[in-house]
N, C-alpha and C positions, 0 to 999 in steps of 0.2 A: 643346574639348571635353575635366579630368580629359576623359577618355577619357570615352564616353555611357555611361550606365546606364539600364537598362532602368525601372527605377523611376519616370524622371523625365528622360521625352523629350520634352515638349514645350514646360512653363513655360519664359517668356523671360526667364530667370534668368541668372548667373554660370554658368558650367559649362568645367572644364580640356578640352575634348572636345577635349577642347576633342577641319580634314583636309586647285599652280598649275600649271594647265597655261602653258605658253609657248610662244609660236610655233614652235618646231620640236617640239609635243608629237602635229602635223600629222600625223609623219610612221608607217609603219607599225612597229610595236617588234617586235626579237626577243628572244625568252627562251632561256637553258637549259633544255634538257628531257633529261633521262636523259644528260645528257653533250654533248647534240648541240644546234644550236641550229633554235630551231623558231620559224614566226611564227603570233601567236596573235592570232588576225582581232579579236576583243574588244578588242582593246588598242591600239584605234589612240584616241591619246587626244588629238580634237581643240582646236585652238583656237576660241573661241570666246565669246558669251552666256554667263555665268556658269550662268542658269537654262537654259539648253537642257535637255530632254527627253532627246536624246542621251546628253547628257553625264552625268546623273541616273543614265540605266538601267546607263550601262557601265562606272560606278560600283564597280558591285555585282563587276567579276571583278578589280578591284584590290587589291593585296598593301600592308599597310605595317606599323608597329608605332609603339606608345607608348612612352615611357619618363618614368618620373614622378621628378623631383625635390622631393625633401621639405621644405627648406632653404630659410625667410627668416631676416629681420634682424631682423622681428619680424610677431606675425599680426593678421592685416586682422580686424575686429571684427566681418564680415561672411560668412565665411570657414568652410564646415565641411568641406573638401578636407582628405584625408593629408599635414600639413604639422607641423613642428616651427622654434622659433624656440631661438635660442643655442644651439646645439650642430653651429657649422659646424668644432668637432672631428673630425668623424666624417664631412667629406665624404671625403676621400680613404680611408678605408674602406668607404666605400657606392658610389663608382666602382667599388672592385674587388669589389667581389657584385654588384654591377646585368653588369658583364662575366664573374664567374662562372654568374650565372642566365644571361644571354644563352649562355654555351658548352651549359648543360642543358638548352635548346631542340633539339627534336628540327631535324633538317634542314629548310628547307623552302625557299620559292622566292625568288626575285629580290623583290626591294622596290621600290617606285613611291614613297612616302612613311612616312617618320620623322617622327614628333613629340615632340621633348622639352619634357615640361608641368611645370607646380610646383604651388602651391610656387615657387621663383623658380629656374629656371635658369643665369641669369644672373650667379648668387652662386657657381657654377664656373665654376675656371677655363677657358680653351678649350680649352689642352691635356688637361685632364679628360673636357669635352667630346668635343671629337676623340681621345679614345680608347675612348669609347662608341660613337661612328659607326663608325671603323675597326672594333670588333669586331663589329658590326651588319653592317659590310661583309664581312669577313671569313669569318661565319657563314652570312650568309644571298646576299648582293652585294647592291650597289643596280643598279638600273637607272640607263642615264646621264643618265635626263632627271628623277631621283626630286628630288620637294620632299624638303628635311632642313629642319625648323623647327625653331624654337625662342623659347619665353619669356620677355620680357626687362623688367626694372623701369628706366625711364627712368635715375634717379638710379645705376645699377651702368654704363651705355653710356660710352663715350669712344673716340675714332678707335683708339687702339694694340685695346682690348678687341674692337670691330667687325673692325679688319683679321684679327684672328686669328683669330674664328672664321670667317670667311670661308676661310682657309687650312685650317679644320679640315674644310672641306664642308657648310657651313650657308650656304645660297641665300634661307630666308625667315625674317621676325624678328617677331613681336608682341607689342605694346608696353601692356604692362598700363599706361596714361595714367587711366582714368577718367573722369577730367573736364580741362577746362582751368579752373575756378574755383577758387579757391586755398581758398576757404571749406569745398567740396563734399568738397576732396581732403583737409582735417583732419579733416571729420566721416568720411572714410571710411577713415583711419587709414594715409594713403600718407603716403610721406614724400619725395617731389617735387616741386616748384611745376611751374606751368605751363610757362614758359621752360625750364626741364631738359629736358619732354616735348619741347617742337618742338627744343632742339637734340640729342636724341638722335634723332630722325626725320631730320631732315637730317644728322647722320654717318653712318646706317644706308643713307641714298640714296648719298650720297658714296663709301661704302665697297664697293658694288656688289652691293649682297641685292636681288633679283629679285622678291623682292616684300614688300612692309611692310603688316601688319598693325596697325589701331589698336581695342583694346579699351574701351569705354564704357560707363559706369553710370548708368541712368536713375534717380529717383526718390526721391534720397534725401533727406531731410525737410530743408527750408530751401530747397531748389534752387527757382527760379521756371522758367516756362517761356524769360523772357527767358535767363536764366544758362543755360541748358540749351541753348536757340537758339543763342547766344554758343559752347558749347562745340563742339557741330557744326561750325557754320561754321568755328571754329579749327582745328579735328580737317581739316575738308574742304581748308584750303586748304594744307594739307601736302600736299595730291597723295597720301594712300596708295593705293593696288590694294583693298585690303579695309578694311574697318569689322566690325566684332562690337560689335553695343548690348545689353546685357543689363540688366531689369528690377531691381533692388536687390530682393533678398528676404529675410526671416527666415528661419535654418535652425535651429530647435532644438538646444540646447546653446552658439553659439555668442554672444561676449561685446554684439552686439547684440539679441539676442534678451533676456536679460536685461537690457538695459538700459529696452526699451518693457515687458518684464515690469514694471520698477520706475517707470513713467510716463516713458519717452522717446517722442518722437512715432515713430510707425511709419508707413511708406512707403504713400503716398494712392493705390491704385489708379485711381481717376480721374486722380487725375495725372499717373501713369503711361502710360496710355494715349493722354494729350492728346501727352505729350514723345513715343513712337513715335511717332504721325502725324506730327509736326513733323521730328523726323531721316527718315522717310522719303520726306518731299517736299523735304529738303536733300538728300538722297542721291540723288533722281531725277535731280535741277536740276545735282550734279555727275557726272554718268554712272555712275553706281555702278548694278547694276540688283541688288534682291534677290533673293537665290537659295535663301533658308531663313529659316525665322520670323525668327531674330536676327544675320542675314549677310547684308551685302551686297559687290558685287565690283566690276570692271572687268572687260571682257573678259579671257580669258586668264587670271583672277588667284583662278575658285575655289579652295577650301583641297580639296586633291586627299585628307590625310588624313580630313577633315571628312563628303564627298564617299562615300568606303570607308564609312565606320561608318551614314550613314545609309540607303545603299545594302546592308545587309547583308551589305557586304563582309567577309575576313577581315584578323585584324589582329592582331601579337601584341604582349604586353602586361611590360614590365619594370621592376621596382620597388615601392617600401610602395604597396600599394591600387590598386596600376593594374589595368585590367580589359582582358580580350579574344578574340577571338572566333575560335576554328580550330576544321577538322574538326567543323563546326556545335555546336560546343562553349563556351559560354560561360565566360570562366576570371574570379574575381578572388585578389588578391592580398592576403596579410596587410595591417593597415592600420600597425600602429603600427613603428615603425623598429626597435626592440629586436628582437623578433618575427622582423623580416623579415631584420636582418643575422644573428640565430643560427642560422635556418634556412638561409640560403645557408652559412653557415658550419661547418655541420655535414653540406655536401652534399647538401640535400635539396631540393626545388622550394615556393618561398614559398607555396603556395596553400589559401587562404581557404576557395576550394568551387569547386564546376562548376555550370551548370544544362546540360540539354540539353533543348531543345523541340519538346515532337509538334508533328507537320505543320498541326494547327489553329493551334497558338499562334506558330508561325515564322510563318504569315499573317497573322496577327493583329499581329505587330510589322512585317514588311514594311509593314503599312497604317498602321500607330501613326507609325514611325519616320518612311517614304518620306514621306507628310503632311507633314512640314515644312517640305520643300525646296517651292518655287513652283512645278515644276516637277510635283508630286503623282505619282501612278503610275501603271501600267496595273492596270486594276481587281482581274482575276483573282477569285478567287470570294469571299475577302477584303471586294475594292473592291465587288462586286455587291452582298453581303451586308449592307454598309453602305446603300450607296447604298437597297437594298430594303427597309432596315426602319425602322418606326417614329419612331426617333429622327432617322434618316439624313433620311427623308422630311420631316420637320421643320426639320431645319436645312436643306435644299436651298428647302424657301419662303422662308425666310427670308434666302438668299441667303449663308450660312455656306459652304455644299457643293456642289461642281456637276461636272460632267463636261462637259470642255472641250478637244476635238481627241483625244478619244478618251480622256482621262487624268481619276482621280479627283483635284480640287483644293482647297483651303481656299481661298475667297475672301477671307474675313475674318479675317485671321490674328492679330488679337486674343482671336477669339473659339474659339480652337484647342485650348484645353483643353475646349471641349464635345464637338470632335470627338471628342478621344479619349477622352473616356468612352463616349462611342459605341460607340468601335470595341471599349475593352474592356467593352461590359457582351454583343458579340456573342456567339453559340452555333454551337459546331459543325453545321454544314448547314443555319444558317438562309438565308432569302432573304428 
């Protein structure tokens, strides 16, 4: 998850949001509190069904933060994320403002989960790396059983580059692969073959990350379903913990979108839709169970940052255009790098704008956001609202919406952007 934005929560797109429990995530946590250490009953954060219901709601009282890395080799044609290409000048300047903004954060609590997103993270070094963790630790602490993830382009991975960030305190890794068709992965402007991706999956297992993420793009114009089949099953029999499938979409302005602007084929919605059912009855067949529109897991192995953001947890946010969420406050952050290293640079806080939202419209995204996980949510006056009107009454014939073990659900998670026009065309106190 970039980190989620409110804009554009639920299309099965590309998205840096880009949020694992582990067996000893069992046990009951303590925190700091005022100095003293306290146990906070919410936080016992079990193992488990990726989609458990449990695990959905308690979610929501989890601590983490983003931190966005700007920095490829060069940009994806598909790509309209706060990123910049040739000017890895200016990383070791941008470590030290992403750790001066990190000091300008006010105090706040222990951490469960860290995500550093790109952009390409993996084009710093570890030691760069782990010294953005360390002062995340420093500032805030982690907790000991917190996921630290992190972004990685197959083609940057090798055993020395894995062990070390394992030393720096990175436990999960996701591996921007896309496809395994060597054809899929020109047209989509990587610059990896197939064979790099699985042998960067197997040093990342080797090296001891606790859990591997594999990133995949559905639909891009040439792909057949067989090639698509083919890449799954490839993707599956790496054994990862998670899968993230995301839709290939047009984003205005970026260098694909002008190119179907000038007659290139543009991505077949039907098609699209055929390759999700297919990876998700490869993902069944490998025990992966889905746990949000465009994630699925193994036991033990949801994205815990993932997990906070769509649970309305809080989360804080470091770097060009990273976005986050404290003190019911919505923050984002300058987009462009200039921007955002003179503002740290002249002492000031990078920030773009706030929103903060009336009690309607915080319901209103609890039901937008919570919706996506399979897991859905408890109704509350939101979920009734929906469920009670018009629109809602229609999609529940139709067998789109339903309420199941007490919880509001998306059945048909294809058809998930009618929900949530749903949910935003509702009104304050309707039923």
């Amino acid at each position: 998850m970039t980190n989620a934005r409110f804009d554009h929560v639920w299309g099965i797109a590309p998205q840096p949001v880009k949020f694992r429990p582990r067996p000893r995530f069992a046990r009951q946590v303590t925190r700091r509190s005022g100095g003293t250490l306290s146990v906070r009953a919410t936080m016992t954060v079990a193992s488990g069904p990726a989609d458990s219901p449990s695990l959905a709601d308690a979610a929501g009282e989890w601590s983490a933060a983003y931190v966005h890395i700007p920095f490829c080799a060069r940009l994806c044609p598909y790509c309209d994320f706060a990123v910049v290409a040739g000017r890895d000048e200016e990383i070791s300047r941008y470590v030290v403002a992403l750790q001066k903004e990190i000091g300008l954060e006010p105090e706040w609590r222990p951490l469960d989960a860290v995500y550093v997103g790109g952009g390409t993270p993996s084009r710093l070094a570890p030691e760069q790396l782990g010294a953005i963790v360390q002062e995340l630790r420093e500032r805030f602490d982690l907790n000991d059983y917190a996921e630290v993830s992190l972004e990685a382009n197959p083609e940057d991975w090798s055993p020395g580059l894995a062990g070390r960030l394992r030393e720096a305190g990175f436990n999960r890794v996701s591996f921007g692969v896309q496809s395994f068709d060597l054809e899929v992965l020109r047209a989509l402007g990587r610059m990896h073959g197939p064979d790099q991706a699985e042998a960067a999956l197997s040093i990342a297992r080797r090296s001891g990350f606790e859990s591997i993420n594999i990133d995949l793009i559905f639909g891009t114009p040439g792909e057949t379903d067989a090639s698509w089949r083919s890449t799954v099953d490839r993707a599956l029999g790496q054994e990862p913990d998670h899968l993230s499938l995301y839709a290939l979409t047009v984003e205005r302005g970026t260098a694909l979108s002008r190119a179907i602007a000038a007659g290139a084929p543009a991505p077949d919605p039907d098609r699209q839709a055929d390759a999700y059912e297919i990876a998700g009855e490869l993902c069944r067949s490998a025990g992966l169970d889905r746990y949000e529109v465009s994630n699925w897991a193994r036991p033990d192995h949801a994205c815990v940052y993932n997990l906070t953001t769509w649970a309305q947890g809080e989360y804080l946010a470091f770097g060009a255009g990273a976005h986050g969420h404290r003190d019911g406050i919505r923050r984002r952050n300058v987009r462009r790098l200039d921007a955002y290293l003179d503002r740290i640079e002249r002492g000031t806080r990078p920030l773009q704008g706030t929103e903060t939202l009336n009690p309607w419209q915080r319901e209103q995204e609890r039901i937008l956001v919570g919706l996506r996980r399979r897991a859905g949510v408890v109704p509350g006056a939101g979920g009734a609202a929906l469920l009670g009107s018009s629109w809602g009454e229609r999609l529940q014939r139709a067998g789109v919406l339903g309420l199941r073990g007490g919880r509001v659900v998306v059945l048909r998670p294809l058809l998930g952007d009618e929900v949530g026009r749903a949910v935003l065309a509702l009104q304050p106190g309707e039923r």
